[in-house]
Steps between C-alpha positions, in 0.01 A plus 500: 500500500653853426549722781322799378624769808801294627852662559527870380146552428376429859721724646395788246133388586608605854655798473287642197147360494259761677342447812123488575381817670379521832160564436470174290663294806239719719209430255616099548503513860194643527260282246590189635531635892841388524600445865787345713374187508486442074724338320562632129605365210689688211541270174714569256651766782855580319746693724234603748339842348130384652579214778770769674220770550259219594685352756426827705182397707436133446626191665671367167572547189627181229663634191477279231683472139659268279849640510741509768688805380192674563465340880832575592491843445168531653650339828782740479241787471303389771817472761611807391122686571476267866222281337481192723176387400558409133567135370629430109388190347609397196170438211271594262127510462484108418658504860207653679330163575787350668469826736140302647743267659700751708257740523208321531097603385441899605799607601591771249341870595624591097651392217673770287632424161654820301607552111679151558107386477572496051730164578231340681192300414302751687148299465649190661679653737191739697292134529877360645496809787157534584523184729762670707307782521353632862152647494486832395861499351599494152716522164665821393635545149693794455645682174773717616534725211504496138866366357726776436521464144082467473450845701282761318801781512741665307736287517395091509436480117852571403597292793313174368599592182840521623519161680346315212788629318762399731336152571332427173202424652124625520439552872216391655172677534466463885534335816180493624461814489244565182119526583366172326775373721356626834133399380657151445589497836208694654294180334641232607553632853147482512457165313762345770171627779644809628266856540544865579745495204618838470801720346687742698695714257821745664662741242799722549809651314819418544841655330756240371882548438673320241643289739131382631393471131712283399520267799160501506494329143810270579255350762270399263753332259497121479822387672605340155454831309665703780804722330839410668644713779744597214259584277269712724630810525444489058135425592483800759609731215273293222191575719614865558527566162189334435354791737416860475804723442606732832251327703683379833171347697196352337142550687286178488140468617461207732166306547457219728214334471404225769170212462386376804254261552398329841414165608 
C-alpha cells in the first residue's frame, strides 16, 4: 500500500495545514454536550489539528489514522501542548468495527471525521459508528477549507495551473469539500438512523506568506510525487513565479463547514 502522507509530507501536514478555529471546536462541544466523562473519537485525525483542541474538556480523546508518520507527530504535538488525555491508534475507517471490541456498544460521545472523510467509504462507515454511539451523541464531518489551489481568489487559478504544470497532472476537484459532496454525506448520515442533522458553517480570512503557501501544498502531495529536499527550493520559486508579481502575502477566505448528526 503507498504511504500517501508518510516521511516529509507529514511533517509539512504539521507545521502547514491550518487549524480549526475555536468557534468550530466550541460549536462541537456544544451540539453533542461534550463533558468530562466522554470519550471522543477523531478518525482520520492526522497530526492532531481537531483531537488537540478536543482533548480540552473530555475524559478522552482516540486519534485514529492509517499512517504512523501522522501519529507520531501528533504524539509529539500533544506532549509538547501537556495533552495527557489523548491515545493514537493506528487505522482506517474499515477499522472502526474492531473499535466495538475495546470500546464496547455506547461508549463514544462523537465521532469526527474531517476532509480525510474523501478516502473513506463514508456510507459504510456512519452504520459502523452508530453502535458505539451514546444517546444523544453523534458524527461530525468537517470540511476545513477549500484547497488552496481551488480558492475563489486572485491567485489559486494560476496556482493550479501552475502545479499541473510542474506535476503534469490535473488536480483533483475536491476533498470533500464540494456541495453534492456534503449532501452525499448529509444523506447517508441520515440513512445510517441519525437526526437533528445540521451544518454549522465558520468563515474567516487569513493572510498567507510564501512560506505557508507552499508548505501548505507540499502537505497535500502524495509522498511518491513529493519533490526532493534538493529540488524544493526550485519548486518554492516555480510556485512564486506562478503567482502575482510584487505580492509578498496572499489573503485566502477560509470556510469550515461542520455536519453533525446525533444518535
Amino acid at each position: 500500500m503507498t504511504r500517501v502522507f508518510s516521511g516529509d509530507v507529514a511533517g509539512y501536514y504539521a507545521k502547514y495545514r491550518r487549524g480549526y478555529p475555536p468557534q468550530a471546536v466550541d460549536a462541537l462541544r456544544d451540539v453533542f454536550e461534550l463533558g468530562p466523562d466522554d470519550v471522543v473519537l477523531d478518525l482520520g485525525c492526522g497530526t492532531g489539528q481537531l483531537a488537540l483542541p478536543l482533548a480540552a474538556g473530555v475524559r478522552s480523546v482516540i486519534g485514529m489514522d492509517p499512517e504512523p508518520d501522522m501519529l507520531r507527530l501528533a504524539g509529539e504535538a500533544a506532549a509538547e501542548r501537556g495533552v495527557d488525555n489523548a491515545t493514537w491508534i493506528l487505522g482506517g475507517d474499515r477499522d472502526v468495527p474492531a473499535l466495538r471490541a475495546l470500546l464496547g456498544r455506547n461508549s463514544l460521545a462523537m465521532a469526527v471525521i474531517g476532509n480525510a472523510i474523501h478516502w473513506m467509504r463514508h456510507d459504510e462507515l456512519f452504520d459502523a459508528l452508530v453502535p458505539l454511539l451514546r444517546p444523544g451523541g453523534g458524527i461530525a464531518v468537517a470540511a476545513n477549507g477549500t484547497p488552496l489551489w481551488l480558492q475563489e481568489n486572485s491567485w489559486s487559478p494560476a496556482l493550479r495551473a501552475g502545479l499541473e504544470r510542474y506535476f503534469g497532472t490535473g488536480l483533483a476537484p475536491s476533498c470533500g469539500t464540494l456541495p453534492q459532496e456534503r449532501d452525499r454525506y448529509r444523506q447517508a448520515l441520515r440513512t445510517a438512523g441519525l437526526t437533528e442533522v445540521r451544518e454549522i458553517v465558520v468563515e474567516y480570512t487569513n493572510e498567507l506568506t510564501l512560506e505557508q503557501l507552499v508548505g501548505g501544498v507540499l502537505s497535500a502531495v502524495p509522498a511518491d510525487r513529493l519533490p526532493a529536499p534538493a529540488d524544493r527550493p526550485a519548486f518554492t520559486e516555480h510556485v512564486r513565479q506562478c503567482l502575482p508579481a510584487g505580492q509578498d502575502t496572499f489573503p485566502e477566505h477560509v470556510r469550515v463547514a461542520v455536519l453533525t448528526a446525533r444518535a
